[in-house]
The first five atom37 places (N, CA, C, CB, O) and aatype in JSON, in Angstrom:
{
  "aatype": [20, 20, 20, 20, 20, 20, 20, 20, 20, 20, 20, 20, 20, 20, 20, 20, 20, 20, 20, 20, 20, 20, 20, 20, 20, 20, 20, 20, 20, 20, 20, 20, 20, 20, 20, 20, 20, 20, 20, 20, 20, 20, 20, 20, 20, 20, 20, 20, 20, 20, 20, 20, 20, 20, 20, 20, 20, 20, 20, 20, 20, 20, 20, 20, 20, 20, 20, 20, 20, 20, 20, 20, 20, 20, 20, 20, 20, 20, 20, 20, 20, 20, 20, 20, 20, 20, 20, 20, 20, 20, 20, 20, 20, 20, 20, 20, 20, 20, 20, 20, 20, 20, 20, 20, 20, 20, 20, 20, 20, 20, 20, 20, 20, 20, 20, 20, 20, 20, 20, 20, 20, 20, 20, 20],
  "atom_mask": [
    [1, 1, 1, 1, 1],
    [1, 1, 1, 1, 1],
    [1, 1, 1, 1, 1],
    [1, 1, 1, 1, 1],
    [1, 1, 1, 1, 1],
    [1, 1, 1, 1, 1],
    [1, 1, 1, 1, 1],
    [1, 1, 1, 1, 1],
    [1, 1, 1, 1, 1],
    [1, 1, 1, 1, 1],
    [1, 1, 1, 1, 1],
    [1, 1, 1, 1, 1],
    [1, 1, 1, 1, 1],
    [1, 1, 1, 1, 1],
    [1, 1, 1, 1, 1],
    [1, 1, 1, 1, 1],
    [1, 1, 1, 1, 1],
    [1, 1, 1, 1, 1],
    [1, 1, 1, 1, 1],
    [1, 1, 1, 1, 1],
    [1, 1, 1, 1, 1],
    [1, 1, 1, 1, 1],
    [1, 1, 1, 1, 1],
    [1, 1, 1, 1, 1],
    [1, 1, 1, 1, 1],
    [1, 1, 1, 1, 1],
    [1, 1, 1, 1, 1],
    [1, 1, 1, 1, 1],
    [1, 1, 1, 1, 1],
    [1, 1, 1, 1, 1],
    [1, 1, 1, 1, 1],
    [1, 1, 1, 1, 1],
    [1, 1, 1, 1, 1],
    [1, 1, 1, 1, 1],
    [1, 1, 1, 1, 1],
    [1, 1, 1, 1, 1],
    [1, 1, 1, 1, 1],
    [1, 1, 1, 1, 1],
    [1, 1, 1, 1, 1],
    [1, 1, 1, 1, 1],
    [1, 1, 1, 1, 1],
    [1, 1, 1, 1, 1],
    [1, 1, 1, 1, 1],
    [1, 1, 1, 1, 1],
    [1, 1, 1, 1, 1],
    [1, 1, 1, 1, 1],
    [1, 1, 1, 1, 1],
    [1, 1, 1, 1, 1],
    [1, 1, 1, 1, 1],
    [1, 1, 1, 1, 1],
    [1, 1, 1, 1, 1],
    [1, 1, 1, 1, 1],
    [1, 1, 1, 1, 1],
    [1, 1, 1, 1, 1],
    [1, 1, 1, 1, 1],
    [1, 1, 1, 1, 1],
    [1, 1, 1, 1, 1],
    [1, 1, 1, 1, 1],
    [1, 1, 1, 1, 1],
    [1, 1, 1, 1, 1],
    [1, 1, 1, 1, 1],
    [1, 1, 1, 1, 1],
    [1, 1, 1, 1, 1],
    [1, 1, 1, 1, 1],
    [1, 1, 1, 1, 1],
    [1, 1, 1, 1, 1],
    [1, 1, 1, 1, 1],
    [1, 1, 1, 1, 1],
    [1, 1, 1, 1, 1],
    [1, 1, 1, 1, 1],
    [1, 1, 1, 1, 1],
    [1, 1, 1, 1, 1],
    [1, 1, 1, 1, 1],
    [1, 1, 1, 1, 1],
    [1, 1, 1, 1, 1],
    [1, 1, 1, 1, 1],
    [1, 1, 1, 1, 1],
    [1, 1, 1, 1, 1],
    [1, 1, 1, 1, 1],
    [1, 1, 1, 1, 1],
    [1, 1, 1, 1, 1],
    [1, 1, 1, 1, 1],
    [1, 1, 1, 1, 1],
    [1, 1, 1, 1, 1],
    [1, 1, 1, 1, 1],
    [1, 1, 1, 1, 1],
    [1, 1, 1, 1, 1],
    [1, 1, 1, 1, 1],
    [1, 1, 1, 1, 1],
    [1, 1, 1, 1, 1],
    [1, 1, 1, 1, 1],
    [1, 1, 1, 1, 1],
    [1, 1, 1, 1, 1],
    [1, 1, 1, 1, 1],
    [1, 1, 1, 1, 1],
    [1, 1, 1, 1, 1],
    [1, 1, 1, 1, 1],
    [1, 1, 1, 1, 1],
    [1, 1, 1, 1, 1],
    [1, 1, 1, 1, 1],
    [1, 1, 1, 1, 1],
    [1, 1, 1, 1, 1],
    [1, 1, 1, 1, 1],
    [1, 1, 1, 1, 1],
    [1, 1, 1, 1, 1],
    [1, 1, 1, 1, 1],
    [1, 1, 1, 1, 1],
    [1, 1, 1, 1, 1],
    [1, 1, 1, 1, 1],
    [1, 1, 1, 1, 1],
    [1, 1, 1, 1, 1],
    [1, 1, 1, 1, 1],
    [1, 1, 1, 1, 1],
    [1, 1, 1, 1, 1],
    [1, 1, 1, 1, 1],
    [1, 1, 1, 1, 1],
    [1, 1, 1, 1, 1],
    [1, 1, 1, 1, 1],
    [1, 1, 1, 1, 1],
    [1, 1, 1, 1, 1],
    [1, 1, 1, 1, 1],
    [1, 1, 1, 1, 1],
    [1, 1, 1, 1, 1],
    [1, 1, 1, 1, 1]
  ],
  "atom_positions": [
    [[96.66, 27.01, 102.13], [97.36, 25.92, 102.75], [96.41, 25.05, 103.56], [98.47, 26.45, 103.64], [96.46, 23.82, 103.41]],
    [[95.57, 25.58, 104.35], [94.43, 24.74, 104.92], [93.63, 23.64, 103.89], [93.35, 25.79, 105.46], [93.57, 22.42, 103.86]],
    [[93.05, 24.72, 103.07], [92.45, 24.06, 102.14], [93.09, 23.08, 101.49], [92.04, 24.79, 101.36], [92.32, 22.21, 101.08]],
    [[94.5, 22.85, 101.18], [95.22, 21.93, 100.74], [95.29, 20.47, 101.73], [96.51, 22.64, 100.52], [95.25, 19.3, 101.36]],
    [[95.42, 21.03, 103.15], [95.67, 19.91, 103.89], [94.09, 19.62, 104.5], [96.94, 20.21, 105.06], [93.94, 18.92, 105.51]],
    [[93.23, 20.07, 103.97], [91.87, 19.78, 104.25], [91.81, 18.43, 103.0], [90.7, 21.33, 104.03], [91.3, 17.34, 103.25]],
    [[92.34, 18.76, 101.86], [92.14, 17.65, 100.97], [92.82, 16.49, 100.86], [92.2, 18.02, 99.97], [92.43, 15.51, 100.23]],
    [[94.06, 16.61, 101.59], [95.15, 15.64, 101.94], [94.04, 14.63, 102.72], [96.61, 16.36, 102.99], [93.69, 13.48, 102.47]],
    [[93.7, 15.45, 103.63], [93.02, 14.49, 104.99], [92.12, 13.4, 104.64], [92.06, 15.39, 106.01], [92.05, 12.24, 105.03]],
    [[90.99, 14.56, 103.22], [89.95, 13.78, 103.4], [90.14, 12.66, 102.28], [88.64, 14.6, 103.34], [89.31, 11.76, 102.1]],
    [[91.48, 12.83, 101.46], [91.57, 12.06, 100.76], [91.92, 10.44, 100.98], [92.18, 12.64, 100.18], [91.65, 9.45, 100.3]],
    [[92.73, 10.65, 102.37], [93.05, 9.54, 103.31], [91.96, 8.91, 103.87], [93.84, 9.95, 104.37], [91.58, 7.78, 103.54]],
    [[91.49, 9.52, 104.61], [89.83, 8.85, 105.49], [89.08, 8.04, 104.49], [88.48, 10.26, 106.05], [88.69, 6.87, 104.45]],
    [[89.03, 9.09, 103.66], [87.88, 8.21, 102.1], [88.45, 7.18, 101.47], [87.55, 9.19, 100.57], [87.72, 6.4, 100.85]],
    [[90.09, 6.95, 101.51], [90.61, 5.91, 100.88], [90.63, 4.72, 101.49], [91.7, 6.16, 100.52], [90.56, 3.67, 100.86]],
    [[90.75, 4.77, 102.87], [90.58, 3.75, 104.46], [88.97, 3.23, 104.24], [90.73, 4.96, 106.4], [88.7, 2.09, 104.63]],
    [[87.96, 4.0, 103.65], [86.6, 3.46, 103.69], [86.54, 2.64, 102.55], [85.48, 4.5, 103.7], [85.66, 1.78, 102.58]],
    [[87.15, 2.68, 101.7], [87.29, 1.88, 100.45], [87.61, 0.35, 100.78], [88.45, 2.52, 99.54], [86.73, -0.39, 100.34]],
    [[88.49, -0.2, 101.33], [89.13, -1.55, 102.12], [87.42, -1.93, 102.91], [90.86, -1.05, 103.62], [86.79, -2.85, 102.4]],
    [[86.98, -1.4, 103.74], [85.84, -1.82, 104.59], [84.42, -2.29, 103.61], [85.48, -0.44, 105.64], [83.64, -1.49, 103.09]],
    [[84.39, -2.97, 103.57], [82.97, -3.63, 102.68], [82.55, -5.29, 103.61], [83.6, -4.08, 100.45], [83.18, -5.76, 104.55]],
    [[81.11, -5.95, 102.82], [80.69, -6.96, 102.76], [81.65, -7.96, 102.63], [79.89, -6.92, 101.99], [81.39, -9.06, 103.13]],
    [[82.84, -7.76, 101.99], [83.58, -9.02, 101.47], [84.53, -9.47, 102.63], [84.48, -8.69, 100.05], [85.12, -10.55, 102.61]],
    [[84.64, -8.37, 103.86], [85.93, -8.69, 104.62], [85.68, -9.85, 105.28], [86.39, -7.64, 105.62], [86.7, -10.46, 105.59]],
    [[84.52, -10.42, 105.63], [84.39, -11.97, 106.41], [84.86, -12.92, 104.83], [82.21, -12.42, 107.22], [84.11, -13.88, 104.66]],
    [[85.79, -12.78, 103.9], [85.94, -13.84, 103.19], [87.42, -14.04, 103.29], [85.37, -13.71, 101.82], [87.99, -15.07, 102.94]],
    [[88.29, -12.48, 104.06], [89.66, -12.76, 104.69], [89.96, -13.13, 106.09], [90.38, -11.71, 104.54], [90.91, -12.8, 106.8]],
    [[88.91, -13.9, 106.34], [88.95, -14.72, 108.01], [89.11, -16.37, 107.39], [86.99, -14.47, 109.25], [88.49, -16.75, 106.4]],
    [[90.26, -17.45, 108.35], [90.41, -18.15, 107.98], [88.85, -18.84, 108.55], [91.72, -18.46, 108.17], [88.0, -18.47, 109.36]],
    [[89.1, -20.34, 107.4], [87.26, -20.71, 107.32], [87.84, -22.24, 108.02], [86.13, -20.81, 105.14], [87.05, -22.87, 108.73]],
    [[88.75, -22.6, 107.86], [88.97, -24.54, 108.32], [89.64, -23.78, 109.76], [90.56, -26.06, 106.94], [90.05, -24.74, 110.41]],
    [[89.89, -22.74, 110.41], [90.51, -23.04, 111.31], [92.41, -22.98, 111.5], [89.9, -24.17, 111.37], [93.22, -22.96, 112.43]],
    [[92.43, -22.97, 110.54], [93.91, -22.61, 109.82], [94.44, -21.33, 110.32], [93.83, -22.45, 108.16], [94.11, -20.71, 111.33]],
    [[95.73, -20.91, 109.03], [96.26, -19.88, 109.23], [96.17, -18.79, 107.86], [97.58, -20.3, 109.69], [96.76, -19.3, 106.91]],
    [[95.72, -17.74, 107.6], [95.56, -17.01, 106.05], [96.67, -16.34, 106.04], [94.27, -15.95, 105.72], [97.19, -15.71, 106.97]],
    [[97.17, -16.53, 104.54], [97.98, -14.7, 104.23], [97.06, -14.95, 102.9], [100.41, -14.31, 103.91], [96.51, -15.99, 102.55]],
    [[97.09, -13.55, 102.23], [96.67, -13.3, 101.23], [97.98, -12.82, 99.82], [95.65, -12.32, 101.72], [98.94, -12.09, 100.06]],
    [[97.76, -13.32, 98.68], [98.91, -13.37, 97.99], [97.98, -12.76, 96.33], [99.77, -15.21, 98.11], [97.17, -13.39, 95.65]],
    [[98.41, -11.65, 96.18], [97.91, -11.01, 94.61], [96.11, -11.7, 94.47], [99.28, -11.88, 92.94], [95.6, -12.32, 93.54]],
    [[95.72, -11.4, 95.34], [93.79, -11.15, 95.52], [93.55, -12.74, 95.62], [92.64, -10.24, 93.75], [92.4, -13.16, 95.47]],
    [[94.62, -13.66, 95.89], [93.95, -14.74, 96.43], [94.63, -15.25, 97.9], [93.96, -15.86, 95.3], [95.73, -14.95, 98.37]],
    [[93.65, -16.06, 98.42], [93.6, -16.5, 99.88], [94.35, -17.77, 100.0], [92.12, -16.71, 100.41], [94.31, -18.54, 99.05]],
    [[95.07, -18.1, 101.11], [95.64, -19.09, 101.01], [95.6, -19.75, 102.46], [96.86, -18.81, 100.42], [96.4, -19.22, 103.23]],
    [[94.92, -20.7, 102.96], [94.74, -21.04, 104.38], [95.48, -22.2, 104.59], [93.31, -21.25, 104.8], [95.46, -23.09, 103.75]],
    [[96.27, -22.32, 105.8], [96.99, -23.59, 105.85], [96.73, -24.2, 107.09], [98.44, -23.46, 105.64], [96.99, -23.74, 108.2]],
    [[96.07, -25.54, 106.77], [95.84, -26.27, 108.55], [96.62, -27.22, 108.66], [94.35, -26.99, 109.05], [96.49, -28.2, 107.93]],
    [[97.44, -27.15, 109.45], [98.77, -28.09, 110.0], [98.47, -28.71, 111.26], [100.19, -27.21, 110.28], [97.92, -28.22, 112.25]],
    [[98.89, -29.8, 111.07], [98.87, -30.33, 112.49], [99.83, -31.76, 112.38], [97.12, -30.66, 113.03], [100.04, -32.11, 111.22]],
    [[100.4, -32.55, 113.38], [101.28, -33.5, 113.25], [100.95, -34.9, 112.04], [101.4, -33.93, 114.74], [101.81, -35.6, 111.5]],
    [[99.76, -34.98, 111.9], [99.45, -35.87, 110.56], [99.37, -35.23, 109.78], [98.39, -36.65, 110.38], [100.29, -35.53, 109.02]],
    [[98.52, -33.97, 109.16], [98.08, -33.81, 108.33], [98.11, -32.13, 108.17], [97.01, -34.57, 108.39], [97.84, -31.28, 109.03]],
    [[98.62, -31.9, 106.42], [98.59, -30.45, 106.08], [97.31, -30.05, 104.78], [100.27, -30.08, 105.51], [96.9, -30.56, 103.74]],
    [[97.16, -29.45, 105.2], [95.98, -28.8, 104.0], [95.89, -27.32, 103.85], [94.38, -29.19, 104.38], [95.6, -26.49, 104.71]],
    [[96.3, -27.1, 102.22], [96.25, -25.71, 102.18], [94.72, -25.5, 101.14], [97.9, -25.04, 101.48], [94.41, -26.04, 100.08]],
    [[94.2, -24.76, 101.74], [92.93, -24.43, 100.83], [93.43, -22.92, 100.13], [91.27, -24.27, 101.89], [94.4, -22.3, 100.57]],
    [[92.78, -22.56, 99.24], [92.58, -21.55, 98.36], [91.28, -21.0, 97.32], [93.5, -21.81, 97.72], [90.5, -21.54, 96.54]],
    [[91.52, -19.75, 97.76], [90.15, -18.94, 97.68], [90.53, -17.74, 97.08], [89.39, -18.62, 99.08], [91.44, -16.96, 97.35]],
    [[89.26, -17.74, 95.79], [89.45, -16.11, 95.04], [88.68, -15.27, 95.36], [89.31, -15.94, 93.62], [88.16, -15.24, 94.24]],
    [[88.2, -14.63, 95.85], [87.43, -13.17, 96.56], [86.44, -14.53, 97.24], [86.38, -11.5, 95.14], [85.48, -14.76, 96.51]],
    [[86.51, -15.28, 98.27], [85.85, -15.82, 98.59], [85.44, -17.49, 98.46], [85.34, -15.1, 98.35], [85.15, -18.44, 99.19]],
    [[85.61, -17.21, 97.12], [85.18, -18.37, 96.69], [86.32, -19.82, 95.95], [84.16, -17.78, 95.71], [87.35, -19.55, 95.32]],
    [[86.0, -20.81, 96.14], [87.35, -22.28, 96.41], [87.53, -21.95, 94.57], [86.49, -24.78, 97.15], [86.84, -21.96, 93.55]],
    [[88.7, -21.74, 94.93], [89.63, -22.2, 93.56], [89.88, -23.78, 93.36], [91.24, -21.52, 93.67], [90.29, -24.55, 94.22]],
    [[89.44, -24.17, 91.72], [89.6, -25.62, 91.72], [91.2, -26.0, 91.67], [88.78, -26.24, 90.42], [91.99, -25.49, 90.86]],
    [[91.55, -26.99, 92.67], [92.94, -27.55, 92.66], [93.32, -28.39, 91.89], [93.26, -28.03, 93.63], [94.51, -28.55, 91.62]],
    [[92.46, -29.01, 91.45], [92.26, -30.41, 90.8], [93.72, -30.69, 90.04], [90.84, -30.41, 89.63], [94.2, -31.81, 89.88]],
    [[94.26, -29.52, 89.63], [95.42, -29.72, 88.49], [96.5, -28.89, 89.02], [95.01, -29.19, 86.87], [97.44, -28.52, 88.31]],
    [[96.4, -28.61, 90.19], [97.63, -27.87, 91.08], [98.28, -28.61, 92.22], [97.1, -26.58, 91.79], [97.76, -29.62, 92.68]],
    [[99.45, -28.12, 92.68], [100.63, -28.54, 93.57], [101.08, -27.77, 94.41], [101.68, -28.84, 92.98], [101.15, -26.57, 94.13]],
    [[101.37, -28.11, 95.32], [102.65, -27.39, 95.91], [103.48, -27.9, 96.86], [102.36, -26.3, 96.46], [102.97, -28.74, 97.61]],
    [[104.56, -27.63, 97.01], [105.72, -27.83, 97.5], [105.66, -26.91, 99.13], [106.86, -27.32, 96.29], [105.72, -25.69, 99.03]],
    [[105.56, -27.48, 100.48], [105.87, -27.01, 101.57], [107.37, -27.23, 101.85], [105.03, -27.52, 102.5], [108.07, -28.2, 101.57]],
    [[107.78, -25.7, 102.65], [109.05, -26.01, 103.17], [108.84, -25.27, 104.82], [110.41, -25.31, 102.07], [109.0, -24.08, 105.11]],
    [[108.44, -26.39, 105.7], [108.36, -26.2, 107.51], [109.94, -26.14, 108.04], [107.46, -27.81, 108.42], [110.89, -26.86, 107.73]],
    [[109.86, -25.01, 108.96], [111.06, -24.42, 109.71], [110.83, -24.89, 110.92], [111.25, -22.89, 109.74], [109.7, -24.46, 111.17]],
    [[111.2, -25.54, 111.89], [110.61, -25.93, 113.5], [112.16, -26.13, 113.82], [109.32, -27.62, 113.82], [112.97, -27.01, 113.57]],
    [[112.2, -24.56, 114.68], [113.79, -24.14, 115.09], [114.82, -24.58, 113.92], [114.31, -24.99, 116.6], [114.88, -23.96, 112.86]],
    [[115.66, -25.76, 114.21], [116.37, -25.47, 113.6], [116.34, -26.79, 112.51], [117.45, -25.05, 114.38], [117.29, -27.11, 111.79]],
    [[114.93, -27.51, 112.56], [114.74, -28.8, 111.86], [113.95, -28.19, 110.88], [114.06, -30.06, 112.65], [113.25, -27.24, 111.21]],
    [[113.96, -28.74, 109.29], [113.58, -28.7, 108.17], [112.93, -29.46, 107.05], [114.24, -28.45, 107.96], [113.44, -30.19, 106.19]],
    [[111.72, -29.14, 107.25], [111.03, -30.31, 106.14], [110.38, -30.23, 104.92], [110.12, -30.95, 106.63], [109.46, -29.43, 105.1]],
    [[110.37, -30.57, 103.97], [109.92, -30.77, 102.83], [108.78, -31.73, 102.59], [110.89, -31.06, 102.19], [108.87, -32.93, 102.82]],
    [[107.34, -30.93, 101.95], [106.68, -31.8, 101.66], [105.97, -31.76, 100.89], [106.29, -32.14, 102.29], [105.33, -30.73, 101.11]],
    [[105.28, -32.59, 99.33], [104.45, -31.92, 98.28], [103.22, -32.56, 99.19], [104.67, -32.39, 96.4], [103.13, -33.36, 100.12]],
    [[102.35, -31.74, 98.42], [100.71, -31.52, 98.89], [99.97, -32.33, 97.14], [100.19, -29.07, 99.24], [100.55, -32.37, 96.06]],
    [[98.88, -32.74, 97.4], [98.36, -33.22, 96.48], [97.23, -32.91, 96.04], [98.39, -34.13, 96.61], [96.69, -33.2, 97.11]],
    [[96.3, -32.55, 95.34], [94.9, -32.58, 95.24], [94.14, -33.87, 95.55], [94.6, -32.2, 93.98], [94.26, -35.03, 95.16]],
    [[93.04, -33.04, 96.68], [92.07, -33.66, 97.54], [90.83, -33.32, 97.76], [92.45, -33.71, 98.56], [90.22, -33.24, 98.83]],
    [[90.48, -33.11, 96.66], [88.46, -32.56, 96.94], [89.24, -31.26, 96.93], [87.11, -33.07, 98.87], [90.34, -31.18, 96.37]],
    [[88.63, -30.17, 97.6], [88.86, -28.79, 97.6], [90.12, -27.6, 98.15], [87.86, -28.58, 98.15], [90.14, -26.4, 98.4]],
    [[91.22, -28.9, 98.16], [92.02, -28.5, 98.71], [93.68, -29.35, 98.35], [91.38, -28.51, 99.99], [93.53, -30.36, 97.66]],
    [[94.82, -29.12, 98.65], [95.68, -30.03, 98.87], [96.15, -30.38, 99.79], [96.36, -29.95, 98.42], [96.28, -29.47, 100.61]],
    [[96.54, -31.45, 100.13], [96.94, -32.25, 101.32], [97.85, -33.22, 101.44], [96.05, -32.8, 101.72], [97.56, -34.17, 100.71]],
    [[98.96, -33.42, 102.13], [99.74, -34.64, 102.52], [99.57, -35.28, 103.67], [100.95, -34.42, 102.55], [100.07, -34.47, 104.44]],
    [[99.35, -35.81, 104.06], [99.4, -36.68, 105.3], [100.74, -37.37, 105.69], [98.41, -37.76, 105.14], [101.33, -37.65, 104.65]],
    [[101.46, -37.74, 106.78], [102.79, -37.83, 107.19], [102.51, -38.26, 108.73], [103.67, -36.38, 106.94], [101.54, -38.6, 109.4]],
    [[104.17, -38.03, 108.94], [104.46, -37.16, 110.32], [105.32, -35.72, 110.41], [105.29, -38.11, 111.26], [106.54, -35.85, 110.39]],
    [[104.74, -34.27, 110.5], [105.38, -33.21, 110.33], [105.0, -32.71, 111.67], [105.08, -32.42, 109.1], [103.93, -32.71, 112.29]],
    [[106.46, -32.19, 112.0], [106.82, -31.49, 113.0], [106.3, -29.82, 112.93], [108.3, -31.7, 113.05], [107.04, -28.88, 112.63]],
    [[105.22, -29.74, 113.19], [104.38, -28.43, 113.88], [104.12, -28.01, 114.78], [103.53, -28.23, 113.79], [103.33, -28.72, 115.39]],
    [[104.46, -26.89, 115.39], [104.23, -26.16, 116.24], [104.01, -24.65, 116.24], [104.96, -26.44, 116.83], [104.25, -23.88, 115.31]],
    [[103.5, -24.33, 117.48], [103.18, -22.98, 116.79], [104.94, -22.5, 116.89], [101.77, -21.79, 117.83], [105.87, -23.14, 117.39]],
    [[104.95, -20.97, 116.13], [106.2, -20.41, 116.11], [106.7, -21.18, 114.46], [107.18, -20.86, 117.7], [107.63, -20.55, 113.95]],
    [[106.25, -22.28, 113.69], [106.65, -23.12, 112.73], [106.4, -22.13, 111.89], [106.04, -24.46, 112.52], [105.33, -21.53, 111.83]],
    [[107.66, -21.87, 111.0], [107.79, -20.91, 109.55], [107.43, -22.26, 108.48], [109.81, -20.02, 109.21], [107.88, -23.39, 108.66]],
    [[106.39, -21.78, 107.18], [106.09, -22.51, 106.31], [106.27, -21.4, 104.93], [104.66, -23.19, 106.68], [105.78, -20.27, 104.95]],
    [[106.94, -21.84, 103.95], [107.05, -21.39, 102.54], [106.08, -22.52, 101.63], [108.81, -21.38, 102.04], [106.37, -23.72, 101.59]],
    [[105.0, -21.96, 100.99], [104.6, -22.63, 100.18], [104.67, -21.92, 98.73], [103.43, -23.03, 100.64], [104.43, -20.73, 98.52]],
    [[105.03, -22.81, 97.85], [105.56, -22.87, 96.55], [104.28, -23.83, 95.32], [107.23, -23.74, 96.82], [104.46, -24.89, 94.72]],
    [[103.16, -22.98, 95.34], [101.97, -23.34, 94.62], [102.14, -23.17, 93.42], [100.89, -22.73, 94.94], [102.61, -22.07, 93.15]],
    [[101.82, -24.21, 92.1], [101.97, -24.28, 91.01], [100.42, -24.97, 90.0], [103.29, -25.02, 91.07], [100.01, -26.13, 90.01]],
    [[99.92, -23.92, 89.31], [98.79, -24.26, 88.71], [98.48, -23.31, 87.8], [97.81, -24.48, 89.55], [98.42, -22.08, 87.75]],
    [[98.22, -24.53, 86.89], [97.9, -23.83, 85.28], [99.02, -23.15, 84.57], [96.75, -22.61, 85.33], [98.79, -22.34, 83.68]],
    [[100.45, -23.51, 85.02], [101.68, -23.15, 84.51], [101.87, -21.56, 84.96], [101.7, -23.41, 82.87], [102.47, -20.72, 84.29]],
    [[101.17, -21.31, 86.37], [101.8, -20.31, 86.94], [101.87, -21.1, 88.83], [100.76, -18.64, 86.56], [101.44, -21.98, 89.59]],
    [[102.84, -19.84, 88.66], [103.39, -20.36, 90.39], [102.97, -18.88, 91.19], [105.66, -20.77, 90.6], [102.59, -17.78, 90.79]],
    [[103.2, -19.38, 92.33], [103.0, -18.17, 93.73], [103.53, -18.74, 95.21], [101.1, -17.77, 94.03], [103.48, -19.9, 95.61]],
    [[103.93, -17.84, 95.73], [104.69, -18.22, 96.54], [103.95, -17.73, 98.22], [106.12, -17.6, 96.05], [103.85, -16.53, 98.47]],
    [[103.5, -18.75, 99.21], [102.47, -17.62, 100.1], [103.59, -18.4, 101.48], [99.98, -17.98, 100.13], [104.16, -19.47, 101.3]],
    [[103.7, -17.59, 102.8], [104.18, -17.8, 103.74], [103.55, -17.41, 104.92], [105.15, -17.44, 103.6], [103.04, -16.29, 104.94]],
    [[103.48, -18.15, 105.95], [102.68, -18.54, 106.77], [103.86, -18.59, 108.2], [101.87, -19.96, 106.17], [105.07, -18.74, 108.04]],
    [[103.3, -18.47, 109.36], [104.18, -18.67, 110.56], [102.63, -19.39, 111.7], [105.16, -16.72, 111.2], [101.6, -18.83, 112.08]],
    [[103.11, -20.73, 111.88], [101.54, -21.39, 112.69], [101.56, -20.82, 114.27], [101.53, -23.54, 112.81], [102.57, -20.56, 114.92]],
    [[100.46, -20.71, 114.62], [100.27, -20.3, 116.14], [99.85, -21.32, 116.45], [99.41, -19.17, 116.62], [99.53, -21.52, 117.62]]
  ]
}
């Protein structure tokens, strides 16, 4: 029985060292933004009252947007906004007036190369 939960243990510890590598400074946001990560890609969103930009990154490195979209949907209490994003150099972006703040729930609804993904974000 020891020996059993000797292997339980070390099977855990050794699996926790697996996650820790070189690559983890590529899941820190890089513009200043906000990250979640969605099926091994990165999704950073910088909001502010003019201007939204979501960048995206595959183990690190900028996924081309050039031929992608997406659709924001901002929560700010109990006001609701809708906004598509466009390709812009390395990223997509709308420019406006959007109501951000921190505590602001965002659903983004990314579409490229005839697949979609869905990443969600809450701004501080």
């Amino acid at each position: 029985m020891k020996f059993r939960t000797f292997l339980i243990t070390s099977s855990l510890l050794l699996s926790g060292l697996a996650w820790a590598g070189p690559n983890d400074a590529d899941h820190k946001p890089m513009h200043g933004g906000v990250l979640t990560t969605v099926k091994d890609i990165d999704y950073e969103l910088v909001a502010n009252p003019t201007t939204l930009r979501l960048y995206v990154r595959d183990h690190g490195k900028a996924v081309d947007v050039s031929k992608a979209s997406a659709k924001l949907t901002l929560l700010t209490g109990a006001e609701k906004q809708e906004i598509d994003l466009k390709p812009s150099g390395d990223k997509l972006e709308a420019t406006g007036s959007f109501k951000v703040s921190a505590g602001t729930k965002v659903a983004a609804f990314i579409s490229s190369g005839g697949k979609q993904s869905t990443a969600r974000f809450v701004l501080k």
